[in-house]
N, CA, C and O atoms as CSV, one atom per row, in Angstrom:
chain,resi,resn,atom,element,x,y,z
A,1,UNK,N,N,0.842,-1.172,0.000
A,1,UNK,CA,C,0.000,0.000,0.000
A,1,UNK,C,C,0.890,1.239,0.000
A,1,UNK,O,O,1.819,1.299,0.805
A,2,UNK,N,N,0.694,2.075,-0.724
A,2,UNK,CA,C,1.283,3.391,-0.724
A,2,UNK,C,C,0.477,4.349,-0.477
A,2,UNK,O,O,-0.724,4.375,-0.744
A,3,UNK,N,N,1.379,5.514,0.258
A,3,UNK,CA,C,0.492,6.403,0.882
A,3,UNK,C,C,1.174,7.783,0.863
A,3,UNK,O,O,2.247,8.052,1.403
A,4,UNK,N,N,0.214,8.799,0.005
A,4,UNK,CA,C,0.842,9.852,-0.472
A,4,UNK,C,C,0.567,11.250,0.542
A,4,UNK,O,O,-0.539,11.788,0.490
A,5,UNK,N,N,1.387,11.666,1.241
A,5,UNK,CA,C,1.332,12.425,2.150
A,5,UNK,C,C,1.869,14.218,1.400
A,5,UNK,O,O,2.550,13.889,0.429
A,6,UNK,N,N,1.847,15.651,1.442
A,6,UNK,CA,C,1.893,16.588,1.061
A,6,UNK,C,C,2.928,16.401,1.897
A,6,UNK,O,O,2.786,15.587,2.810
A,7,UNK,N,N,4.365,17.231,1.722
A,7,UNK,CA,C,5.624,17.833,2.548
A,7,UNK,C,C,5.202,18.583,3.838
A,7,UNK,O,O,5.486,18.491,5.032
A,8,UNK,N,N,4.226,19.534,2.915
A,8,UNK,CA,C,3.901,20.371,4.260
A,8,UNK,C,C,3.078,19.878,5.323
A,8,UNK,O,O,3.198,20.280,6.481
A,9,UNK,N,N,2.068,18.836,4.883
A,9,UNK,CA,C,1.825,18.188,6.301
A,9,UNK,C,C,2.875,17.426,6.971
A,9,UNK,O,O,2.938,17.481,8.200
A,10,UNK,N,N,3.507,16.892,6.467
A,10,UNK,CA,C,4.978,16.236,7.221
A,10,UNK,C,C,5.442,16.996,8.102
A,10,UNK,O,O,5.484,16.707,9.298
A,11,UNK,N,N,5.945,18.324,7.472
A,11,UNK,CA,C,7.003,19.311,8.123
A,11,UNK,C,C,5.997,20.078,9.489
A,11,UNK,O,O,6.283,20.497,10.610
A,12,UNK,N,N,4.710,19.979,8.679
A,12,UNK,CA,C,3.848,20.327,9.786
A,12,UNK,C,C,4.167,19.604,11.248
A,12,UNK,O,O,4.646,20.102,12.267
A,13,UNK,N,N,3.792,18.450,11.018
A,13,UNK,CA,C,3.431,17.419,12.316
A,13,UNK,C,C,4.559,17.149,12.925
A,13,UNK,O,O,4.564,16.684,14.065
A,14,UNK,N,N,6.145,17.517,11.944
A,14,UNK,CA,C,7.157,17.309,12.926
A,14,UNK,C,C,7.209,18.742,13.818
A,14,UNK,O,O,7.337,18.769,15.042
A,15,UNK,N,N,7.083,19.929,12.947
A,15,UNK,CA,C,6.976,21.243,13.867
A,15,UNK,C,C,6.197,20.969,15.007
A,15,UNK,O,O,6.759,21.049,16.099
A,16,UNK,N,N,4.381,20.500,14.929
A,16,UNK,CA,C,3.606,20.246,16.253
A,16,UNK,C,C,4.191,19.642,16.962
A,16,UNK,O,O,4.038,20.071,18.105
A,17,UNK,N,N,5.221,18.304,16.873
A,17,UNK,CA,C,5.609,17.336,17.644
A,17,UNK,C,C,7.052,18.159,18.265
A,17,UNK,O,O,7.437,17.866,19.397
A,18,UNK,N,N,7.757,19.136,17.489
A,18,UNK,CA,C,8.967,19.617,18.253
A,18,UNK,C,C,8.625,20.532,19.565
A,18,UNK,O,O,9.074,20.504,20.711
A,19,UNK,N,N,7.614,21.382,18.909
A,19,UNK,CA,C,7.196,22.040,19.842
A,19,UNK,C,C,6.141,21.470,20.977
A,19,UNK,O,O,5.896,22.157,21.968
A,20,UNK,N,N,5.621,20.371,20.811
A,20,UNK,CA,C,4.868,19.561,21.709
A,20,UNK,C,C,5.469,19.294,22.784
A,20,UNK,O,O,5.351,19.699,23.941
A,21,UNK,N,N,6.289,18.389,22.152
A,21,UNK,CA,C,6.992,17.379,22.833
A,21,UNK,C,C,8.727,17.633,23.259
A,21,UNK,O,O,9.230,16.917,24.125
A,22,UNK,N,N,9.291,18.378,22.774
A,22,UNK,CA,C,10.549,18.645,22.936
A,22,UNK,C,C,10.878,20.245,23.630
A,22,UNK,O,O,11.925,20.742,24.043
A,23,UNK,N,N,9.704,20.683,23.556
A,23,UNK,CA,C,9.656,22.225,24.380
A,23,UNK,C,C,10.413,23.326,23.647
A,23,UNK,O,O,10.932,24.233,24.299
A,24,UNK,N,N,10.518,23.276,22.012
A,24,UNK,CA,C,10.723,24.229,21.181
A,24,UNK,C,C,10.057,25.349,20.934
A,24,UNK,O,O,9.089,25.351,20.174
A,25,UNK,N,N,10.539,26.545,21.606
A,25,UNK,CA,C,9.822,27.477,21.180
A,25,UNK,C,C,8.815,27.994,19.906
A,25,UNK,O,O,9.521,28.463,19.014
A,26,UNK,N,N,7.824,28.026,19.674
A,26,UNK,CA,C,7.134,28.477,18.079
A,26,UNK,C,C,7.986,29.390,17.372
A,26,UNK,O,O,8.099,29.341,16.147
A,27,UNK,N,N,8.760,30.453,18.293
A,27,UNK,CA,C,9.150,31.140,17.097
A,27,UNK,C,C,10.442,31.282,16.112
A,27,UNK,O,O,10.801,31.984,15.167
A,28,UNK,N,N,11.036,29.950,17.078
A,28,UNK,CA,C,12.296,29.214,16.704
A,28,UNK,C,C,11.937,28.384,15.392
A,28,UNK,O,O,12.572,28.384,14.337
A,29,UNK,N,N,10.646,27.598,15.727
A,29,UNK,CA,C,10.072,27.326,14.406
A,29,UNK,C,C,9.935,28.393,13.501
A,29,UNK,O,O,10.719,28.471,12.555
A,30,UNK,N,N,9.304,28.983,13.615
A,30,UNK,CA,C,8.937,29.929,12.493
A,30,UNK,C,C,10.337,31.056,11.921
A,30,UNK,O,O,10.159,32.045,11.210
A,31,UNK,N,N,11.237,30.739,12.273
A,31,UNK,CA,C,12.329,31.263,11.911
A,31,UNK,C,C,13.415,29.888,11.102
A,31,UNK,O,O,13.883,30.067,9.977
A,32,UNK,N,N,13.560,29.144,11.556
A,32,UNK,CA,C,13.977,28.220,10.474
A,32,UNK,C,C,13.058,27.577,9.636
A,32,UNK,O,O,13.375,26.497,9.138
A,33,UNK,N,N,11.845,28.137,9.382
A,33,UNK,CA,C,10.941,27.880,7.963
A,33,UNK,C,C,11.348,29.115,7.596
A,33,UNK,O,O,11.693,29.062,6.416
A,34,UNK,N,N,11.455,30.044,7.977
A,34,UNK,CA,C,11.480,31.260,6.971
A,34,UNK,C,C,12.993,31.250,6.597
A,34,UNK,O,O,13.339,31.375,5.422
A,35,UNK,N,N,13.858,31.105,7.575
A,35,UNK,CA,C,15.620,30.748,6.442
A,35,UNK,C,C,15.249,30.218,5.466
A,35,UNK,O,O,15.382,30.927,4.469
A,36,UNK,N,N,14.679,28.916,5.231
A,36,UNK,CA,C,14.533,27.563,4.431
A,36,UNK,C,C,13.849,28.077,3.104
A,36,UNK,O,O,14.155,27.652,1.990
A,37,UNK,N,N,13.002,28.924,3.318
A,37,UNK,CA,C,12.952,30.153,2.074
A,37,UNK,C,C,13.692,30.811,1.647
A,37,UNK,O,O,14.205,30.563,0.556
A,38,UNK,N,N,13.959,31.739,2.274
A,38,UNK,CA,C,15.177,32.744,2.326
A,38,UNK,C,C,16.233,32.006,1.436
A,38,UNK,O,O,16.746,32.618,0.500
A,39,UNK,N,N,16.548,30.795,1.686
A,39,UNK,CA,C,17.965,29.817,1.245
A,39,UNK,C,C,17.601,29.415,-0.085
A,39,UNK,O,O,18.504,29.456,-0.921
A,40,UNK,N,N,16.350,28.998,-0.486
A,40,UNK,CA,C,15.776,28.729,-1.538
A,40,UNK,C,C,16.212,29.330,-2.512
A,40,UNK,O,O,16.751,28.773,-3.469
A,41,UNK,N,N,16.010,30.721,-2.379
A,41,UNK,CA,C,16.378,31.507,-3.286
A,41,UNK,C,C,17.496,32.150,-3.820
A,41,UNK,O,O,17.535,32.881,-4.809
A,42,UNK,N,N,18.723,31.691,-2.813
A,42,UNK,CA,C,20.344,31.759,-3.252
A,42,UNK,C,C,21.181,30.924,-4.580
A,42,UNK,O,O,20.801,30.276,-5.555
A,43,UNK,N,N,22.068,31.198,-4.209
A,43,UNK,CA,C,23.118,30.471,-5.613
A,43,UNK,C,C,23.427,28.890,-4.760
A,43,UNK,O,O,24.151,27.960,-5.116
A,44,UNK,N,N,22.812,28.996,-3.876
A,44,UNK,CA,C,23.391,27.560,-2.802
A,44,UNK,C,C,21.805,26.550,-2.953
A,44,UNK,O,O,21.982,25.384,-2.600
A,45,UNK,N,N,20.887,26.757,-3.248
A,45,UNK,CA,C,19.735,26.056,-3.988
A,45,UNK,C,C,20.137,24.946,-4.652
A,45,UNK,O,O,19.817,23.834,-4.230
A,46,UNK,N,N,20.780,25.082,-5.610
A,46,UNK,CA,C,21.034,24.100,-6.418
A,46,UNK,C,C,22.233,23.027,-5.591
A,46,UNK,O,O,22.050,21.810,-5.566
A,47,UNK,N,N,23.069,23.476,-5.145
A,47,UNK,CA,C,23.915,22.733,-4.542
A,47,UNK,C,C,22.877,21.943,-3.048
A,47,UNK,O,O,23.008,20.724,-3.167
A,48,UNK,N,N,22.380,22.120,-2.363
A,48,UNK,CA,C,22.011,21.803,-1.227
A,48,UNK,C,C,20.927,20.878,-1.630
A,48,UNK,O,O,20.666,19.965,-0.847
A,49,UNK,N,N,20.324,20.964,-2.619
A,49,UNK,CA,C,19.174,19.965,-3.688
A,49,UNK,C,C,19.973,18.782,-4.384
A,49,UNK,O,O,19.423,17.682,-4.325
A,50,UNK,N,N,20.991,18.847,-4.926
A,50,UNK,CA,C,21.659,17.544,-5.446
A,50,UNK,C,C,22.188,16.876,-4.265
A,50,UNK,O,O,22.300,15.651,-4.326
A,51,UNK,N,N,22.605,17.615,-2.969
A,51,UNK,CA,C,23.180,16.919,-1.267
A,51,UNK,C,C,22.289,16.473,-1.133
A,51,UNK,O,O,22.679,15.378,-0.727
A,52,UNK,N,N,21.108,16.407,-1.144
A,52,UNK,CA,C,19.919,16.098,-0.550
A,52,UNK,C,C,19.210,14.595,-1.274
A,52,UNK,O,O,18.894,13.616,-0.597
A,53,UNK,N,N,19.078,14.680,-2.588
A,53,UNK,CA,C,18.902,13.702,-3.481
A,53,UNK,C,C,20.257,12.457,-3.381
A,53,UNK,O,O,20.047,11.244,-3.400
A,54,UNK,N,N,21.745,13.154,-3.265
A,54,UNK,CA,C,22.063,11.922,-3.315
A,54,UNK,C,C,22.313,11.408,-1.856
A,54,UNK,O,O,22.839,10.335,-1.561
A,55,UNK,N,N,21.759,12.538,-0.842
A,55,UNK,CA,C,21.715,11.567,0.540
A,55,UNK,C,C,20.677,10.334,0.459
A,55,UNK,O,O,20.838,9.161,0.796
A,56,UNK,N,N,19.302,11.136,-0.225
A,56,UNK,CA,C,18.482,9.957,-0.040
A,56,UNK,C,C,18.598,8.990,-0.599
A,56,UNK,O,O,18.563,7.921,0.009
A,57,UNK,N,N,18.795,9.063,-2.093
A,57,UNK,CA,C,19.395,7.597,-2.836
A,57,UNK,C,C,20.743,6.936,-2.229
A,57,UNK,O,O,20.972,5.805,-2.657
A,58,UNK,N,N,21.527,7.380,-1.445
A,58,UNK,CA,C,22.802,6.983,-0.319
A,58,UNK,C,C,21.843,5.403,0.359
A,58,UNK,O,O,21.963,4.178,0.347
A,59,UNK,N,N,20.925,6.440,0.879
A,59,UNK,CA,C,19.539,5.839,2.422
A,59,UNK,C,C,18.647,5.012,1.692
A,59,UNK,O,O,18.245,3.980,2.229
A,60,UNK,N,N,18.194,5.384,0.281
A,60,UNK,CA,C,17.427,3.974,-0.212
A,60,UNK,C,C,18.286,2.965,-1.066
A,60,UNK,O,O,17.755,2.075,-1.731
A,61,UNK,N,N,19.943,3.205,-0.990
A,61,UNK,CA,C,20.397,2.264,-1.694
A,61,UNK,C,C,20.563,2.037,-3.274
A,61,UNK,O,O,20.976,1.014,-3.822
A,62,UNK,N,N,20.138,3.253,-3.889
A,62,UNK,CA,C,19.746,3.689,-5.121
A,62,UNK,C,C,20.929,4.115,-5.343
A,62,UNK,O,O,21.021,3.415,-6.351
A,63,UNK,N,N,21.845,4.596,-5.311
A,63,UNK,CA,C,23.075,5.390,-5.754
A,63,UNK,C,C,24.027,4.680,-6.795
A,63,UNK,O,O,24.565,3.593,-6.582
A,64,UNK,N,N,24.164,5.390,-7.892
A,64,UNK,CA,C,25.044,4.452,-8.793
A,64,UNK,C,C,26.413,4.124,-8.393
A,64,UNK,O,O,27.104,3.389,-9.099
């Protein structure tokens, strides 16, 4: 069974759960979502997107 979940509910429920459960301030959250934008839009985008892809193919074993 596969099960297709949106990012932003993900990133959501780990934010509810940091700040739930780990006693993270909200606005600590809401400041490293807004870097994570902010970063988006640099010359470092592209580099931090291919780190990312070949971490996960690293983690599913996919990597040529």
């Amino acid at each position: 069974m596969t099960v297709s979940l949106p990012l932003v509910l993900v990133l959501g429920l780990i934010a509810w759960g940091t700040v739930r459960f780990l006693g993270v301030r909200v606005w600590i959250v809401v400041v490293i979502a807004l870097f994570g934008f902010l970063l988006s839009r640099t010359v470092l985008a592209p580099l931090i997107d291919s780190g990312t892809r070949s971490g996960v193919d690293v983690i599913n074993g996919t990597h040529d």
